[in-house]
N, C-alpha and C positions, 0 to 999 in steps of 0.2 A: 504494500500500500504506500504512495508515494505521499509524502508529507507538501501542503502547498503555506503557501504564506497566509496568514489572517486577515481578514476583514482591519484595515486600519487606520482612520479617516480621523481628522481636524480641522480644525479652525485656524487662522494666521494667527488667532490669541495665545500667549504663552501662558497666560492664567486660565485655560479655558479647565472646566472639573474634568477629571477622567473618568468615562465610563466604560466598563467590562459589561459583557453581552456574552452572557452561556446558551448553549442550544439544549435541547430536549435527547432521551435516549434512543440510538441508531441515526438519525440526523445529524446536521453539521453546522457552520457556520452559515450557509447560504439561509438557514430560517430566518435570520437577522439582514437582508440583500434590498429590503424594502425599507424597515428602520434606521439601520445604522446611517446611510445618509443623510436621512433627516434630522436624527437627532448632531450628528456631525456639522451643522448649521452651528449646532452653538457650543460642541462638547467634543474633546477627544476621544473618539469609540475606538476600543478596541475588542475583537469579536473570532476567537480564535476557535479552533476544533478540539476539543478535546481527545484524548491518547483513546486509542481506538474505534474512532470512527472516522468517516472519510475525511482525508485531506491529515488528520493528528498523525500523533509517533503512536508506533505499535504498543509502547507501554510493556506492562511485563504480562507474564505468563495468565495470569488473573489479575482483574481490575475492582476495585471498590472504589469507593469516595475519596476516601482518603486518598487513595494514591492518581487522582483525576485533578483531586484538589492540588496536590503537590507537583504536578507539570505547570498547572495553571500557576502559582505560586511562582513555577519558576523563570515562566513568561512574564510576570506580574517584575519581577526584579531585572530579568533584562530592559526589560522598558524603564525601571529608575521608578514605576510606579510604589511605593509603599503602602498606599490603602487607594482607592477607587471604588465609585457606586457602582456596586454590582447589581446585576440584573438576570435574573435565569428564570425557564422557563421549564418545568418538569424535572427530569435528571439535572438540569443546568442550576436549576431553584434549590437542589438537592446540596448542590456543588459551592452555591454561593452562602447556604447556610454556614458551612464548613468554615467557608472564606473569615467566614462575619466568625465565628467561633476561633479564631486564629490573630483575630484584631487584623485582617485587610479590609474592612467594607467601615466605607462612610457613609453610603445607605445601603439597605437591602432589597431590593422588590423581586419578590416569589410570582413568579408568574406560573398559577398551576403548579408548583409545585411538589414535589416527590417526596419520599422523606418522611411523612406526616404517620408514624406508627414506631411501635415498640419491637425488641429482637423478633417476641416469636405471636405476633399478634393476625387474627382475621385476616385482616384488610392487607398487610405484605404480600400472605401468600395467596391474595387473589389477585394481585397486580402482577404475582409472579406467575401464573396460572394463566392469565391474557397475553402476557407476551412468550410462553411456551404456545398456547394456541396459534402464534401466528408463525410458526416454525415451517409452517408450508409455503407460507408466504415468502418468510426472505427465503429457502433453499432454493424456493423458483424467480425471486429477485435476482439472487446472487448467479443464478444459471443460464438465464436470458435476458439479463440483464434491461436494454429500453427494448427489447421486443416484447416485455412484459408489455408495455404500453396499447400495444395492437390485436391484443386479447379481449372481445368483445365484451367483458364484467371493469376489463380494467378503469374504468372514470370509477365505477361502485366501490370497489376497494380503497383506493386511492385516499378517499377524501375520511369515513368516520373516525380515525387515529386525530386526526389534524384539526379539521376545520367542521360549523357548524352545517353545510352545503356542501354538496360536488362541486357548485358556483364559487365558494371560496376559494377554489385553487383554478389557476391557467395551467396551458400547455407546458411553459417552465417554468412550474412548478411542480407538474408530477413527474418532468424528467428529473430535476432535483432534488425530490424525496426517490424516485426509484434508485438515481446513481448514489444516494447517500445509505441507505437499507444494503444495494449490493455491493457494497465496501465497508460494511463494518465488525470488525473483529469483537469489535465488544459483548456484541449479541451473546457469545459464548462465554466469554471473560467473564463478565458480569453478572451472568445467570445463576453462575455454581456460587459466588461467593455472594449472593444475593440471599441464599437460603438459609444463612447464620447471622451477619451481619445486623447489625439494629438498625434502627432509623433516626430520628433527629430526639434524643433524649434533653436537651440540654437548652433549648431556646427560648425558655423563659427565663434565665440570667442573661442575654443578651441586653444589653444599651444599646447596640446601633439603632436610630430611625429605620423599622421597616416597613414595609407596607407588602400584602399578599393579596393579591388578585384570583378569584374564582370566576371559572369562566365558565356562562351558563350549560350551553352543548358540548360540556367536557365529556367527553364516553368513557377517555383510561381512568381521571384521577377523578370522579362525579362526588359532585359535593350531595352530601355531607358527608359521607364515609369517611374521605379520602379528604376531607377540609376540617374535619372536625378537631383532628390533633393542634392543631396550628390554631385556628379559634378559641380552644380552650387552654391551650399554654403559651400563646404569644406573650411576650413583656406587658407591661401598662401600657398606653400610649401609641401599641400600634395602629397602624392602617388599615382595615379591610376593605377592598373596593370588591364587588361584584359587574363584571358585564357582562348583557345580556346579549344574546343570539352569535356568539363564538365559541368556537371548537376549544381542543386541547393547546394550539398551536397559535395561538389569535394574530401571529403577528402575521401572515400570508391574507387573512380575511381583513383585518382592521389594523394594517399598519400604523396610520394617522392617529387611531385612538391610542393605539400604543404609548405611540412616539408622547403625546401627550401626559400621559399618564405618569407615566417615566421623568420627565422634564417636569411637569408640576410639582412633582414630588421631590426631585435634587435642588430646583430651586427652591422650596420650600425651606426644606432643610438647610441649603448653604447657607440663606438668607440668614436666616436665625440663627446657626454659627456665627457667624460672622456677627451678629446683631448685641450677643452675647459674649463675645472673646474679646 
């Protein structure tokens, strides 16, 4: 799997805030291809792949959090960044929790994310039970690759993982979920060490400002099950937005609302840093 360069866009401002952009599990940075330019208007985005999926480093032999966290980390120090508002969305949301637990994140925004359950609780092993069910899927991903695309169900597939509508996604857009699905290693990495591992134990001693986005037509992580860990042990003070009529993936159907969501909230927060320092 050939490693490619990150999503990595700015402003001519040298004080512009830095923002990290994590992608969801088996996708890439391309989920971010609609966003990160816009929010690049007024912020240094940086929107990388993470270690086994397309475009990232192989990583090791088995992949968890932790060690997704610690490439990113190490990308986080070649750039001179020391903390940045992080942003993830599923497995990325997972990642950025970590981030924010590690002292890198000067905000948090969970978008959908993963994470929200205890070692050996329901709701893991049925997240991990839908993404075993979809094993026919990437084996015939990873095997015909975009001739996937000319298989008369393919628009139906395609879209309920991601978005709220087939309409939510263009033509590239299911070539870039398909080429992302048949390049990634993590699928397997992941899966074995997914079965022990805990999930976010620890996020209500977090201080960072965060804020967690539930997205209405989410099918992997459907609120309440899969929101409910996060609602009930967030910090004080957090954010909860709800939007309505998006998938798991919002940022390919509602980039603009994203992008917005995102920026209202960093500057929110610099504002008042800064109002207060």
């Amino acid at each position: 799997m050939a490693e490619r360069a990150p999503i990595h866009l700015g402003t001519d401002n040298p004080d512009a805030e830095p923002v990290l952009l994590l992608h969801p599990f088996l996708l890439s940075q391309s989920v971010w291809k609609y966003v990160a330019p816009q929010l690049a208007e007024r912020y240094e985005v940086f929107a990388p792949t993470m270690s086994g999926h397309n475009g990232g480093n192989a990583g090791p032999a088995l992949l968890d959090v932790a060690a997704l966290a610690d490439d990113v980390e190490r990308r986080l120090d070649e750039l001179g960044w020391g903390t940045a508002h992080v942003v993830g969305n599923s497995l990325g949301g997972w990642v950025a929790f970590e981030l924010d637990r590690r002292g890198r994140a000067r905000t948090l925004t969970g978008i959908a994310p993963a994470g929200g359950w205890a070692r050996f609780t329901p709701v893991k092993y049925e997240i991990i039970a839908k993404f075993m069910a979809a094993l026919p899927i990437v084996v015939a991903t990873a095997l015909l690759r975009q001739r996937v695309l000319s298989l008369p169900f393919a628009r139906q597939i395609t879209y309920p993982a991601v978005s709220a509508t087939a309409d939510g996604l263009n033509d590239g857009d299911r070539r870039d979920l398909v080429d992302d699905v048949a390049h990634c290693s993590a699928y397997y990495k992941l899966m074995i060490r997914a079965l022990t591992t805990p999930g976010l134990l620890e996020i209500a001693h977090s201080r960072t400002p965060t804020q967690l986005v539930i997205c209405e037509k989410d099918r992997v992580l459907p609120a309440p099950r899969f929101t409910r860990h996060f609602t009930d042990s967030l910090a004080p003070g957090s954010v909860i937005k709800r939007l309505d009529g998006v998938g798991h993936v919002p940022m390919f159907e509602a980039p603009t609302r994203i992008t917005e969501l995102i920026s209202e909230f960093i500057d929110h927060n610099t504002d008042t840093a800064r109002a207060t320092g």
